[in-house]
N, C-alpha and C positions, 0 to 999 in steps of 0.2 A: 599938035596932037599929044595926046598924056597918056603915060602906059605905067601901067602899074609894076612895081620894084618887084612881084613877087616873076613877072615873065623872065626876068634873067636867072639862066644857070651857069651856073659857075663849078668849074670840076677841073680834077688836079691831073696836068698834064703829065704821061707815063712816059717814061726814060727822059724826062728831063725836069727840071728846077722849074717851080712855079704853078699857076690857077692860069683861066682861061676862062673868058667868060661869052656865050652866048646869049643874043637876044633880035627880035626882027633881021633874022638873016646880015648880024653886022657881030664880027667876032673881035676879042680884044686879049691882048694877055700882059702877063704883070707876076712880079713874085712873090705879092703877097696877096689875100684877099680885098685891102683895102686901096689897095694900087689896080689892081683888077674891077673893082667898082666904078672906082674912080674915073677912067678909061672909058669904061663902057658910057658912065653920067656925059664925058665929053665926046664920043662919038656919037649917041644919041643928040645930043645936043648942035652939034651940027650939022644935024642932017633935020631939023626942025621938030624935033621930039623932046620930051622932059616927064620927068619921072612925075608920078601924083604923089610919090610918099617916100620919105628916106626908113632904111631898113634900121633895128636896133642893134640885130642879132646878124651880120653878114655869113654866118653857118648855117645859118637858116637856108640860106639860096643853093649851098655847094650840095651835089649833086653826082652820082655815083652814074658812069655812062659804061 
């Protein structure tokens, strides 16, 4: 199954260090945006999903909750 890069959000975790990323109900975190991407690429991926598209801009996804 293929899901588009743009369903992950990604938003910066409050009283502590680091991003967090959501997507199909599978969360991941990481201290950077790209280590939080990254995470999410291989959580999805083991659960038999993959992205249709890598992102350019990974501030694009981060998202204000």
């Amino acid at each position: 199954m293929k899901i588009n890069a743009r369903k992950i959000k990604i938003f910066k975790i409050k009283n502590r260090r680091g991003y967090a990323a959501v997507c199909v109900n599978y969360l991941t975190e990481g201290t950077t945006l790209l280590q939080v991407y990254e995470r999410m690429q291989k959580a999805l991926k083991r659960n038999g999903m993959e992205l249709k598209s890598d992102v350019s801009n990974l501030k694009k996804l981060v998202t204000s909750l």
